[in-house]
N, C-alpha and C positions, 0 to 999 in steps of 0.2 A: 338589342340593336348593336350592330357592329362596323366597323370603319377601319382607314387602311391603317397600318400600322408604320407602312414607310412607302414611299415611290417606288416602281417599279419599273423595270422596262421586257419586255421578250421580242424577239427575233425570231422569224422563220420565212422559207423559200416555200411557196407553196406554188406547182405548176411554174414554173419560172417568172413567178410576181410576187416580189418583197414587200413582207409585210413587217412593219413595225408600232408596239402597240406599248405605248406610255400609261399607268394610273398612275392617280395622286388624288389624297383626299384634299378636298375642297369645301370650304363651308359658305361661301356665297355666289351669286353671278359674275359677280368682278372677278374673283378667287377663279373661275372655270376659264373666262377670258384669258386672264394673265398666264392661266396654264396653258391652255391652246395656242395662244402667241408663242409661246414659247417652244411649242413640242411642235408645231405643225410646219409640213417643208413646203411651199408654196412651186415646187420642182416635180412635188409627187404628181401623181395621177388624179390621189383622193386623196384628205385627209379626215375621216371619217370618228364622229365622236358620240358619246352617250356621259349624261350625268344623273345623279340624286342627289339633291339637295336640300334637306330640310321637308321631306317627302313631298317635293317637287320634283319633276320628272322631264328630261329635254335628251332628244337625240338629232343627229344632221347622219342623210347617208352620202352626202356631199357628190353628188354626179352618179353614184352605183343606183343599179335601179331599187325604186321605192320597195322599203322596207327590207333591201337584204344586209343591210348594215346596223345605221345605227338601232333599228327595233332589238335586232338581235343582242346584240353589245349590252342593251339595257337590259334585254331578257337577265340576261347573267348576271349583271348588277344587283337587277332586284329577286332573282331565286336566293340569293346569297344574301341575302336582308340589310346588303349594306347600306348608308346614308353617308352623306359628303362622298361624295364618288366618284372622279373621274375617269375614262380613257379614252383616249385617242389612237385610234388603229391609223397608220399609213402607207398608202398601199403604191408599188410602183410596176406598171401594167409590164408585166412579160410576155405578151403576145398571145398566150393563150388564155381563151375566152371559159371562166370558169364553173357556167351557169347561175342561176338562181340558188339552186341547193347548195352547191360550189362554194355562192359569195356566202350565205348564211352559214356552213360551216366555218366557213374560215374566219372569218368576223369574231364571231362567236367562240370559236376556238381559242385566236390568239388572243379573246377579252381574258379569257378564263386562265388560260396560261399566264398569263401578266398577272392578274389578278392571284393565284400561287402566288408567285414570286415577293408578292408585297407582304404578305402576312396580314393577319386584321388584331384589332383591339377592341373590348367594349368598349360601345361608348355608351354614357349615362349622362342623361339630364343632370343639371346643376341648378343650384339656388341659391341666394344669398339672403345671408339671413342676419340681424343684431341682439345682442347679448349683452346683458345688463347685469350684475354682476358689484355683487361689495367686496372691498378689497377683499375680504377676509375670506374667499372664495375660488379667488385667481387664478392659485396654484387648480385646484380643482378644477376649474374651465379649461385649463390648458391640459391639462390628462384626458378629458374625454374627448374634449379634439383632436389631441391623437391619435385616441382610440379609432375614428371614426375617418381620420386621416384627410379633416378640414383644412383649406387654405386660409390664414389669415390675412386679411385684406387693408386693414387700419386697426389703429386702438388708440384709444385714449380715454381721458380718465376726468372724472366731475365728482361733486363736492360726497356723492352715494356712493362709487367703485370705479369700475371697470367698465366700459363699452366698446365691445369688440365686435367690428362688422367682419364676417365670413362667409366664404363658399363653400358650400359640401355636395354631396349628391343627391339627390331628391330622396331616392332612395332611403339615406342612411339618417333621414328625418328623424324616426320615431326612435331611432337609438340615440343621437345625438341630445332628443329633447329628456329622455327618462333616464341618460347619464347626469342632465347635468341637475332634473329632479333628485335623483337620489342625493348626487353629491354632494347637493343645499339644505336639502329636505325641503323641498319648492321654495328655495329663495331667491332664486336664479329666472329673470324672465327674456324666453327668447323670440322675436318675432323674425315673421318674415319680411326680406324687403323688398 
């Protein structure tokens, strides 16, 4: 799964009607709001938008006729497998009439172009998890956390060792658990929280 790696903006004159097309990764409904507030010019024609969100799906084709905007916009979103997703294409009418084909090109075009420009990242589920741990271990806990390239989130320490609550990737699970088996020789227990 993949997501933007930074905002984006592209620019282009297509038929003599300015289009301008904003992404930004977004991880909630509020998070898409605050971006559309932001990005949209209430001056335009349209300000036409498509999101994914936690594979939930929303587009507006904001006044262009049904389906040649925001469907499109998302088409492209989602060929691209990305998630937290936004953009906002805004379009400012040049007089000429661009068709149906027309708008779904263009739409779609300048999703895609914008969409370049941001670059993407993986993105991976995370989980957090606690680790339990006698002193005599610690240095050891903190090696294979790095190894595996865990956030630590708290630590503190009781009358046994060490208890350390962290985030890692879902992913890096079954490495994170058989580092820190070895490193104990199963003395180390870790749960999920």
């Amino acid at each position: 799964m993949l997501t933007l790696k930074s905002p984006a903006a592209f620019e282009e004159t297509i038929k003599k009607s300015r289009f301008i097309a904003h992404a930004a990764c977004v991880t909630s409904q509020a998070e898409s709001l605050d971006f559309f507030e932001s990005i949209a010019d209430p001056e335009a024609t349209h300000n036409c938008w498509a999101w994914r969100i936690n594979f939930q799906v929303r587009s507006s084709d904001d006044g262009e006729p049904s389906g040649t905007a925001g469907r499109p916009m998302l088409n492209v979103i989602e060929r691209r497998d990305l998630e937290n997703t936004m953009v906002v294409v805004t379009r400012y009418f040049g007089g000429i009439k661009l068709g149906v084909g027309g708008l779904v090109r263009a739409y779609s075009g300048m999703t895609a172009k914008c969409l370049d420009n941001a670059g993407v990242v993986e993105l991976f589920p995370q989980a957090e998890y606690i680790i339990h741990a006698g002193f005599e271990w610690a240095s050891s806990v903190h090696a294979v956390l790095e190894q595996v390239s865990a956030e630590k989130l708290e630590d503190a320490y009781d009358q046994e060792g060490l208890i350390l609550k962290i985030r890692c990737r879902e992913a890096d699970f079954g490495k994170l658990a058989s580092g820190l088996r070895d490193a104990s020789r199963g003395q180390i227990r870790i749960l999920k929280r």
